[in-house]
C-alpha positions in Angstrom: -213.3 12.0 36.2 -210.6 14.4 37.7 -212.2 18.3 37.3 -210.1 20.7 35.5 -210.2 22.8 38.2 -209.5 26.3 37.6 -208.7 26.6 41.5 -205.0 27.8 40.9 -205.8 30.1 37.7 -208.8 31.6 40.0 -206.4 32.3 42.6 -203.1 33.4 40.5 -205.7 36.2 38.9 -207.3 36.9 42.6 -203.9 37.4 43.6 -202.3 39.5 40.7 -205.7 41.4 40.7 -206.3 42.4 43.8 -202.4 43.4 44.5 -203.3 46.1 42.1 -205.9 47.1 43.6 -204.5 46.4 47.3 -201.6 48.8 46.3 -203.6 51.1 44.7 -205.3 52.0 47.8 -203.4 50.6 51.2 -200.2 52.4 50.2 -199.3 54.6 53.1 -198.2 57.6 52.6 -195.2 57.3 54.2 -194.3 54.3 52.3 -190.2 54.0 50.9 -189.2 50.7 51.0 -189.9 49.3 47.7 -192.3 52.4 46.8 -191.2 55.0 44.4 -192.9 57.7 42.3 -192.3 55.5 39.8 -191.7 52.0 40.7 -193.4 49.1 43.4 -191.4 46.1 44.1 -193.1 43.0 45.2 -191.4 40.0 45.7 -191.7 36.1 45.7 -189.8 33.1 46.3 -190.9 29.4 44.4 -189.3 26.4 43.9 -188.2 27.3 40.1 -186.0 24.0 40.6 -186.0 20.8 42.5 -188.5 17.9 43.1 -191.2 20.2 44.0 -191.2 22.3 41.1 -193.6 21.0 38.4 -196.3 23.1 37.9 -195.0 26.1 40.5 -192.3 27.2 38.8 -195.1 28.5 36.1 -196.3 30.8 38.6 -194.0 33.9 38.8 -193.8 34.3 34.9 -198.0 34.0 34.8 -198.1 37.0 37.7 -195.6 38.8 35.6 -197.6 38.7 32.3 -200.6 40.1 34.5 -198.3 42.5 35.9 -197.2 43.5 32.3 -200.5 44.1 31.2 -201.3 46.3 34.2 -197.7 48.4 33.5 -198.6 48.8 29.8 -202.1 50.4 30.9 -200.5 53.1 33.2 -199.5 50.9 36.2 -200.8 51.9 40.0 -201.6 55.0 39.9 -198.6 55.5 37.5 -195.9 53.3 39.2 -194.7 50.4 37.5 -195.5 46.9 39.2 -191.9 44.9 39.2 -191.9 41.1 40.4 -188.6 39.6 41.8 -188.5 35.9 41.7 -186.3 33.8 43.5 -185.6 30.7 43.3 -186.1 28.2 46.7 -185.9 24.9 45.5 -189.3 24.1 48.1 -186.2 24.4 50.7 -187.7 26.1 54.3 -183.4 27.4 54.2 -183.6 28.5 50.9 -186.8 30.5 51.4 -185.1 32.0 54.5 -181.9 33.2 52.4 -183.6 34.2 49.4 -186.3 36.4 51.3 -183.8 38.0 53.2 -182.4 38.6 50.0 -185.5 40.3 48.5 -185.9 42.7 51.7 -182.3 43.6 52.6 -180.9 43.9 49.0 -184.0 44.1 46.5 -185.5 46.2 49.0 -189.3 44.8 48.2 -192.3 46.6 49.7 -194.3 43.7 49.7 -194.3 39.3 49.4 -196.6 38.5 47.2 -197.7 34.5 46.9 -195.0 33.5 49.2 -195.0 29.2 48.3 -195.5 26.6 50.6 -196.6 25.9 54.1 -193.5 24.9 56.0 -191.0 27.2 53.9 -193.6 30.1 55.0 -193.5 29.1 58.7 -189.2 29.1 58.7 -189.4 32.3 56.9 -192.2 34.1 58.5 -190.0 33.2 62.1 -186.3 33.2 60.8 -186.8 36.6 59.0 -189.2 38.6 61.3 -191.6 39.6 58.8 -194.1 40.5 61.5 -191.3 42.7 63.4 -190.0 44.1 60.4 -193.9 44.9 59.3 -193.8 43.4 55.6 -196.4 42.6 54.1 -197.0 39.2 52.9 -200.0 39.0 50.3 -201.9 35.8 49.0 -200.5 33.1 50.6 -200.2 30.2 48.2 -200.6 27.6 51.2 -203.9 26.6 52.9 -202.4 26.1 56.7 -205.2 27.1 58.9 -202.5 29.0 61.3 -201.5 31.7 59.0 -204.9 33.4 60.1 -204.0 33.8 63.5 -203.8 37.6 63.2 -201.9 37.9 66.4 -199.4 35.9 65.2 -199.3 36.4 61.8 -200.3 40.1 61.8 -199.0 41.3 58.4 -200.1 38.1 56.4 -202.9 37.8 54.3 -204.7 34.4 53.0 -206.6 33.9 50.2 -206.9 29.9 49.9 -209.6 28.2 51.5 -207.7 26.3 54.6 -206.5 22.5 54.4 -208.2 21.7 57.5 -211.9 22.9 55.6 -210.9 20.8 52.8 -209.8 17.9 55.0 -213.3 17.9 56.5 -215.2 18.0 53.2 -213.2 14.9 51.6 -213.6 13.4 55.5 -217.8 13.5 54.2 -217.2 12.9 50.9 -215.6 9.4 52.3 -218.1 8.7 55.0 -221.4 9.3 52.1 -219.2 7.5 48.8 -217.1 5.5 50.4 -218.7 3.8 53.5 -216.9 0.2 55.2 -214.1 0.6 52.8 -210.4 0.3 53.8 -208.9 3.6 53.8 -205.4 4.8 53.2 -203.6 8.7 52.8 -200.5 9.8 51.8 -199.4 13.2 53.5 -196.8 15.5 53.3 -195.2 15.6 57.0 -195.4 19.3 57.6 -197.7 21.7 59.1 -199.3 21.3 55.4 -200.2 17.6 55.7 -200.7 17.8 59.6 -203.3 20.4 59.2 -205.5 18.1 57.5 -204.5 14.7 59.3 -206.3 16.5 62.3 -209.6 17.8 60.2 -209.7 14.4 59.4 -209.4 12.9 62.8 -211.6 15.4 64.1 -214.3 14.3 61.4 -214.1 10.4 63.0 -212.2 9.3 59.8 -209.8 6.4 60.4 -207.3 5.4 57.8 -206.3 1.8 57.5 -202.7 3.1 56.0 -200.9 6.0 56.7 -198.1 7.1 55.4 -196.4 10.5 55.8 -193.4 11.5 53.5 -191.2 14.3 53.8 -191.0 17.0 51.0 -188.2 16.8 48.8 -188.1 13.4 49.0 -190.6 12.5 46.7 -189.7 10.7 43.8 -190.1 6.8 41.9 -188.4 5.6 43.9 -190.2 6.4 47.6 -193.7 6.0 45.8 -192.7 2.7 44.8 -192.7 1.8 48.8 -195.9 4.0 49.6 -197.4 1.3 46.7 -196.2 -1.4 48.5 -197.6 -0.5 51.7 -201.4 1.0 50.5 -201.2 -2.8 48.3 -200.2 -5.0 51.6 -202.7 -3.1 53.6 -205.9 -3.7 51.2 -206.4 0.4 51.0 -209.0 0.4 48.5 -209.7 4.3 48.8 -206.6 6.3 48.8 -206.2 9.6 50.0 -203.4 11.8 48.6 -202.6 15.2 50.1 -199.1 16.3 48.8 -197.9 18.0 46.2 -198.2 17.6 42.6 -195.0 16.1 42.1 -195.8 13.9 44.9 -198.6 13.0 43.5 -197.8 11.9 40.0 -194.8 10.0 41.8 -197.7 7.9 43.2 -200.3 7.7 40.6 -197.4 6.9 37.8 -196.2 3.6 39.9 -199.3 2.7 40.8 -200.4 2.9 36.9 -196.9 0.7 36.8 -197.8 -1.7 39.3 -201.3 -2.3 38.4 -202.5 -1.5 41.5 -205.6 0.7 40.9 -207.4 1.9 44.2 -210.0 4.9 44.4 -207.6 8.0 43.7 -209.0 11.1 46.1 -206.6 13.7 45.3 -206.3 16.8 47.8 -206.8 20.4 46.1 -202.4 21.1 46.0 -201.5 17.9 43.8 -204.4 17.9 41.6 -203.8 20.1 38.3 -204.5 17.6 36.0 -201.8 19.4 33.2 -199.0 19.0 35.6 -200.6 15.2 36.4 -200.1 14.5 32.8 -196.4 15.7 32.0 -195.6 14.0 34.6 -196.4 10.8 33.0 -199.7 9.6 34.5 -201.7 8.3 32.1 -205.4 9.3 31.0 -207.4 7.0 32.5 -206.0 7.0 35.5 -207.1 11.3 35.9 -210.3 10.3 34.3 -211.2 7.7 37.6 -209.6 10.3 39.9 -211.8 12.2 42.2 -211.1 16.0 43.6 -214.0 16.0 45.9 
């Protein structure tokens, strides 16, 4: 049975927790972008809209009732914790405009969360977060390159990387699911990449592959991922994409009658987001989220 796994509420309260307490003692004292006697501005953006948005777009107004909470209890240190959200559609360009947006006119101290691994690459180069020195808290992407402190000097991770989790389904396979025909769905970015080369690295070999672009996601391109998992016998499939991606796949697959072994990758898991989407009970409860 698919876990109700309490990854993303673990790391939305690691992240709204420790900001607090990351502000409440890393401030420097020089600090005036974004940093008043009274006031700290964070920022983040998130696709609020768009085929990537199910489940993401929860996330700045679940921050923001942490946030409240700390602001009705005094704040940090007496300032008042503000979150601007902006809205990027999952769009790399987007992401570029609207965190431009949050430093040059919001004048933010701080990203907090920033969403998704390729819209974090485009921004992190496009915008010179590193030159500019802003700080960029909690990642909410796994990519394995955002801890290369000499190039990504003022970002901070908090998710385990894809590449780790890549490696630990790769065993998972080889100890459960032994002389079986293997497929994977993977988003085409440094997000899906990251794990394609845990996995080769682990000696996993997938019978199908099939990379899809984000954005594109929808009925309509998981009905041809089916038919190609289907012609080539993939009787344990692999997903690592997003959620929407995700219940795309599973929904059609419920459709078509085609039922392989579901192993779903830690981003397009969240079995609430799974079910509005229209995939049907039994089809979580023979998942598995290694």
């Amino acid at each position: 049975m698919i876990r109700k796994t309490r990854i993303k509420r673990t790391w939305l309260a690691a992240a709204v927790i420790a900001s607090g307490s990351l502000l409440a003692t890393a401030l420097p004292a020089n600090a005036e972008t974004g940093v008043s006697a009274r006031e700290i501005k964070l920022g983040i953006t998130l696709p609020l809209t768009g085929a990537a948005s199910p489940g993401y777009n929860k996330i700045g107004n679940a921050m923001n009732a942490y946030f409240k909470y700390v602001n009705d209890n005094g704040g940090v240190y007496g300032r008042k914790v503000t979150l601007i959200q902006k809205n990027d559609e999952f769009s790399p360009q987007l992401a570029i405009a609207k965190t431009n947006e949050l430093i040059l006119r919001d004048k933010v101290f701080a990203l907090v969360g920033p969403l998704g691994t390729a819209n974090y690459t485009a921004v992190h180069k496009s915008v010179g977060l590193a030159k500019r020195r802003v700080p960029s808290l909690f990642l909410n992407t796994g990519f394995s390159g955002f801890s290369n402190k000499k190039s990504y000097p003022t970002s901070f991770m908090v998710l385990p990387s894809y590449a780790m989790e890549a490696k630990i389904i790769a065993q998972f396979l080889k100890e459960n699911h032994a002389g079986k025909k293997l497929g994977i769905v993977y988003q085409n970015d440094e997000f899906g990449i990251d794990g394609l080369g845990a996995f080769k690295a682990a000696g996993t070999k997938f019978d199908v592959t099939i990379p899809y672009t984000s954005g594109t996601q929808s009925a309509a391109t998981a009905q041809t991922w089916v038919s190609q998992l289907a012609a080539g016998g993939a009787e344990v499939v692999v997903m690592f994409g997003v959620t929407s991606a995700t219940g795309a796949l599973l929904g059609v697959s419920a459709a078509a009658m085609y039922a392989p072994q579901w192993i779903l990758g830690s981003v397009g898991s969240d079995p609430v987001t799974l079910r509005a989407l229209g995939v049907p009970v039994a089809v979580l409860n023979g998942a598995q989220t290694p």
